[in-house]
C-alpha positions in Angstrom: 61.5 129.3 54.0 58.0 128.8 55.6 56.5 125.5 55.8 52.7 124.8 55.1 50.2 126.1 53.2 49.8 129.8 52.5 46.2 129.6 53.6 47.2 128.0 57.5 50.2 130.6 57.8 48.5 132.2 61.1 48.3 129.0 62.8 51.5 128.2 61.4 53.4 131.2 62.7 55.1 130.1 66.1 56.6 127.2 64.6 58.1 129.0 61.3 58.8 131.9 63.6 61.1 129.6 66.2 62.4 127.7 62.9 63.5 131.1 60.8 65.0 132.0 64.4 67.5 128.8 65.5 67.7 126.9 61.8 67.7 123.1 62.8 64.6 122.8 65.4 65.8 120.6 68.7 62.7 117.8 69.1 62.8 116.6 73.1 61.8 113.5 73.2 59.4 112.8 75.9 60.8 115.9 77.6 64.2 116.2 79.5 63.7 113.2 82.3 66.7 113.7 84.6 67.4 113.3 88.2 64.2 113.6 89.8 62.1 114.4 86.9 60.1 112.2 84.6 59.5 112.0 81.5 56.1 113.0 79.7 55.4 115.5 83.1 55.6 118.8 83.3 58.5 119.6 84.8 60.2 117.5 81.9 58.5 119.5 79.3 60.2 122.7 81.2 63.6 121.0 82.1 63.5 120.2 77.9 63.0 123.6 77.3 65.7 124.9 79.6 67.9 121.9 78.4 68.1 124.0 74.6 64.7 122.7 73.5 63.1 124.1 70.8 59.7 121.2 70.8 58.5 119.2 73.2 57.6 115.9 71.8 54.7 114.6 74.9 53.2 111.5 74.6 49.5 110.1 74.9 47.0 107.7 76.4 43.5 107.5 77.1 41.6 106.0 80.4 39.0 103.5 79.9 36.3 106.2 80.3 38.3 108.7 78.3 40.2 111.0 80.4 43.6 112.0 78.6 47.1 111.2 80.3 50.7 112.2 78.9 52.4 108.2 78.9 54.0 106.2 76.5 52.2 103.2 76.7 54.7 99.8 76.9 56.6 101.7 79.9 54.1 101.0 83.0 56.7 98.4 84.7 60.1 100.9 83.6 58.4 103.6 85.2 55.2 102.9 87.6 56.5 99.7 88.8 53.8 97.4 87.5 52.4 96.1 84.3 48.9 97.4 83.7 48.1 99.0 80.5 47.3 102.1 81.7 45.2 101.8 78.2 42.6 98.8 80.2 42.5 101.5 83.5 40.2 104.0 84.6 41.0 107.9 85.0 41.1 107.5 88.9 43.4 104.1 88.7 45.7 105.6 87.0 45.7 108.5 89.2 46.8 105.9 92.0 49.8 105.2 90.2 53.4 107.0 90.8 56.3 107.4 89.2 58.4 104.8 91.8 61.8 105.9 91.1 61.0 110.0 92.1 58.0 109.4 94.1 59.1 110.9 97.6 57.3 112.3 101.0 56.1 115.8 100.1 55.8 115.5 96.4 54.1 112.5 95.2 54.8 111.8 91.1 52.0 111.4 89.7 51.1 110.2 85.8 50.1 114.1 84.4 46.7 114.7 83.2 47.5 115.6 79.4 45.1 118.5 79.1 46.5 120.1 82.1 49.9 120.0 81.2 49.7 121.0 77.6 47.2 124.5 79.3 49.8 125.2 82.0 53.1 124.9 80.0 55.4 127.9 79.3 53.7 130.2 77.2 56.0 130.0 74.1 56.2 126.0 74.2 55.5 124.1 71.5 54.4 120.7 71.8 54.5 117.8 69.4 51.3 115.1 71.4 52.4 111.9 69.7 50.6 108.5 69.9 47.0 110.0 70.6 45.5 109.2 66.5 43.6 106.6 68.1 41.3 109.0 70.5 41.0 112.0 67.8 37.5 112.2 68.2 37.1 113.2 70.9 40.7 114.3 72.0 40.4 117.5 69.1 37.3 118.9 70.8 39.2 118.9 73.8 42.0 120.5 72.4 39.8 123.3 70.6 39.2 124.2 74.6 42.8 125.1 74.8 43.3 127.6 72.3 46.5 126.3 71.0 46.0 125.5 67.8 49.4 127.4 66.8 51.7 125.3 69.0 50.3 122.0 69.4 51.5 119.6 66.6 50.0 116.3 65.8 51.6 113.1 64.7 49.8 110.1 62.7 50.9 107.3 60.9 50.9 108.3 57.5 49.9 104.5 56.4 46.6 105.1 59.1 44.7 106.9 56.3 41.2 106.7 58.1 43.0 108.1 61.1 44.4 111.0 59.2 40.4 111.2 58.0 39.5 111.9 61.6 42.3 115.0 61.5 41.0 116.0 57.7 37.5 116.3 59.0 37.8 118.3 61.7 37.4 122.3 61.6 40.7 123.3 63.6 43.3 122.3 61.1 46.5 121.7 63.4 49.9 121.3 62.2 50.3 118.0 61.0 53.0 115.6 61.0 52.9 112.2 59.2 55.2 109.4 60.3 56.7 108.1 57.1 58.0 104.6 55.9 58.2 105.0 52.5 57.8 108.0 49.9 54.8 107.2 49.3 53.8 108.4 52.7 56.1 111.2 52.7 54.3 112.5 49.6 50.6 111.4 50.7 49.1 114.2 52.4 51.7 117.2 50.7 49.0 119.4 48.6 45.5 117.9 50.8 43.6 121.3 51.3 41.6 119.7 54.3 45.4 118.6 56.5 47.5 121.2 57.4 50.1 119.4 56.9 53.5 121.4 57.8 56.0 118.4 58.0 56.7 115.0 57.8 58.9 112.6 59.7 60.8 110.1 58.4 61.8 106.9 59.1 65.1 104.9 58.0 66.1 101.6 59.5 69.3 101.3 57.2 71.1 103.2 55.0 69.4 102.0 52.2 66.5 104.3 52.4 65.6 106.9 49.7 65.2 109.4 52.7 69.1 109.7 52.9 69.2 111.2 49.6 69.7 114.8 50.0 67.6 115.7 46.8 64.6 114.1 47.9 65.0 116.0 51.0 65.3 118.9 49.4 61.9 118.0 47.1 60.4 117.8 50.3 61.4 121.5 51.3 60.0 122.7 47.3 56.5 121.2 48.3 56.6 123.1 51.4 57.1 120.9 54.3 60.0 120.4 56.9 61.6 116.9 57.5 62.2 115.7 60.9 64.6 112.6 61.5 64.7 110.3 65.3 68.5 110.4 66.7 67.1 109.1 69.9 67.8 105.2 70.6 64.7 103.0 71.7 64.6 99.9 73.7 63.6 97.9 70.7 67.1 98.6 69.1 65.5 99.2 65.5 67.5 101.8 64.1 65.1 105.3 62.9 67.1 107.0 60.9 70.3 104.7 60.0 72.4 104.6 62.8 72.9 108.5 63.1 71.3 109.0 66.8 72.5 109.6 70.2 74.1 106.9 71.2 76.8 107.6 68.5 77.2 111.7 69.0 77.6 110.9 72.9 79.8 108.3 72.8 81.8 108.6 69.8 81.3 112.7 68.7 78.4 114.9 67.9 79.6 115.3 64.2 80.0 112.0 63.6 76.1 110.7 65.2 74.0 114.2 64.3 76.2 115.8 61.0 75.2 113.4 58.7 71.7 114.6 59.8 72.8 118.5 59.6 74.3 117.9 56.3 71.4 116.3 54.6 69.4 119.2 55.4 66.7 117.8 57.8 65.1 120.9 59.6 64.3 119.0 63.2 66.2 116.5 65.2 64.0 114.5 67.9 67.3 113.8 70.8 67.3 112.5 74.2 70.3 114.8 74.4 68.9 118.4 73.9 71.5 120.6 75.4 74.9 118.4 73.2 72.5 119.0 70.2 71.7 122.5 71.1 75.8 123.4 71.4 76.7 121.2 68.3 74.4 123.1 66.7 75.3 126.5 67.7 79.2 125.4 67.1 78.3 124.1 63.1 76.9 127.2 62.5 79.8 129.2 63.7 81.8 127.6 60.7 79.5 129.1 58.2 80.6 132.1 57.0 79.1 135.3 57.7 
């Protein structure tokens, strides 16, 4: 099937295109961040890519005097060794900071610019920029710029409603992905002419959330959307989608952490573990019948 609107098929295209291609669409979160490569840079957004990738989830952040960065927020003392917001820091202070952990003589790790990375990744990347709602003003004319309105995806809160006005208003009509709670939310924003809204992603913190019930999924699917789940385990510990994630297909078996996932019929996973989701995939379809 293809997801979204009729009427925002052409900007939809590369993402049904890679979906129709690979079935279940592998979600990097944050990019493959491995050795000496960091998350939210662009070398992770290649490594996530090479690493059986299908999206690039990248987050976002905005200087004081609005310059764009790719950073999750809440990680400046993980990662840059110190706890400023980069959110209270000018563009140029937060070009002093480094990555400590990779910084090294000859190649200094710097927190990317976000417009730069998104312009000079691989040409058939797609990239889902989470955590920038807050700066859509005048982030979206600065993506217009870039001329990738078919592969850049955009995630809101679906609860933020005068957010998701700031996305409804303006002309380029990007694919649109609500974070859900409740399905309410997951039904919101289905059939708004003004949102091109080509998925939804939901969220589960036990297993007695409507969103494991395969026909609601599959609902989801009739109105034209595709449903993204979280396997990948945050610091917080707050289960996303009810205890099936990472932790348990690395440590206990891919089937039994990702194939509940598979056989509810979600069409994207968002893993910290690309390449074991990648072959698990590859080896669940081999058991279908030709």
């Amino acid at each position: 099937m293809r997801f979204g609107q009729p009427r925002f098929a052409s900007v939809n295209a590369a993402l049904n295109d890679r979906a129709a291609a690979v079935g279940t669409l592998v979600v990097v979160h944050r990019g493959t961040a491995s050795g000496s490569i960091v998350e939210n840079t662009p070398e992770a957004v290649v490594a996530a890519l090479a690493s059986g990738g299908d999206v690039v989830e990248i987050d976002a952040v905005a200087s004081t005097d609005g310059e764009f960065f790719a950073f999750h927020d809440g990680n400046e003392a993980r990662l840059l060794g110190g706890g400023a917001d980069l959110r209270t820091l000018t563009a140029r202070e937060i070009r002093d900071q480094r990555y400590v952990h990779v910084d090294r003589p000859g190649r200094e790790a710097r927190v990317a610019p976000l417009l730069e990375l998104l312009a000079g990744a691989p040409a058939d990347a797609l990239i889902n920029v989470d955590r920038s709602w807050d700066w859509w003003e005048t982030l979206l004319p600065a993506l217009d710029g870039l001329d990738m309105a078919g592969r850049v995806l955009l995630k809101c809160r679906a609860r933020d409603a005068g957010r998701v006005d700031v996305l409804r208003e303006h002309a380029v009509k990007y694919p649109f992905l609500p974070i859900c709670t409740t399905v309410e939310h997951a039904q919101r924003y289905l059939s708004d002419p003004e949102l091109n809204t080509v998925g939804v992603e939901l969220v589960a913190t036990d297993a007695s959330s409507p969103f494991l019930d395969a026909a609601l999924v599959a609902d989801l699917h009739a109105r034209g959307v595709f449903v993204m789940v979280n396997a990948e385990v945050l610091s917080t510990g707050v289960p996303l989608f009810a205890g099936h994630d990472d932790e348990r297909a690395v440590l206990d078996s891919p089937e039994a952490g990702w194939g509940p996932l598979f056989d509810l019929g979600v069409d994207a996973i968002q893993t910290d573990w690309p390449w074991l989701l990648r072959d698990h995939r590859a080896a669940r379809r081999a058991l279908v019948p030709a």
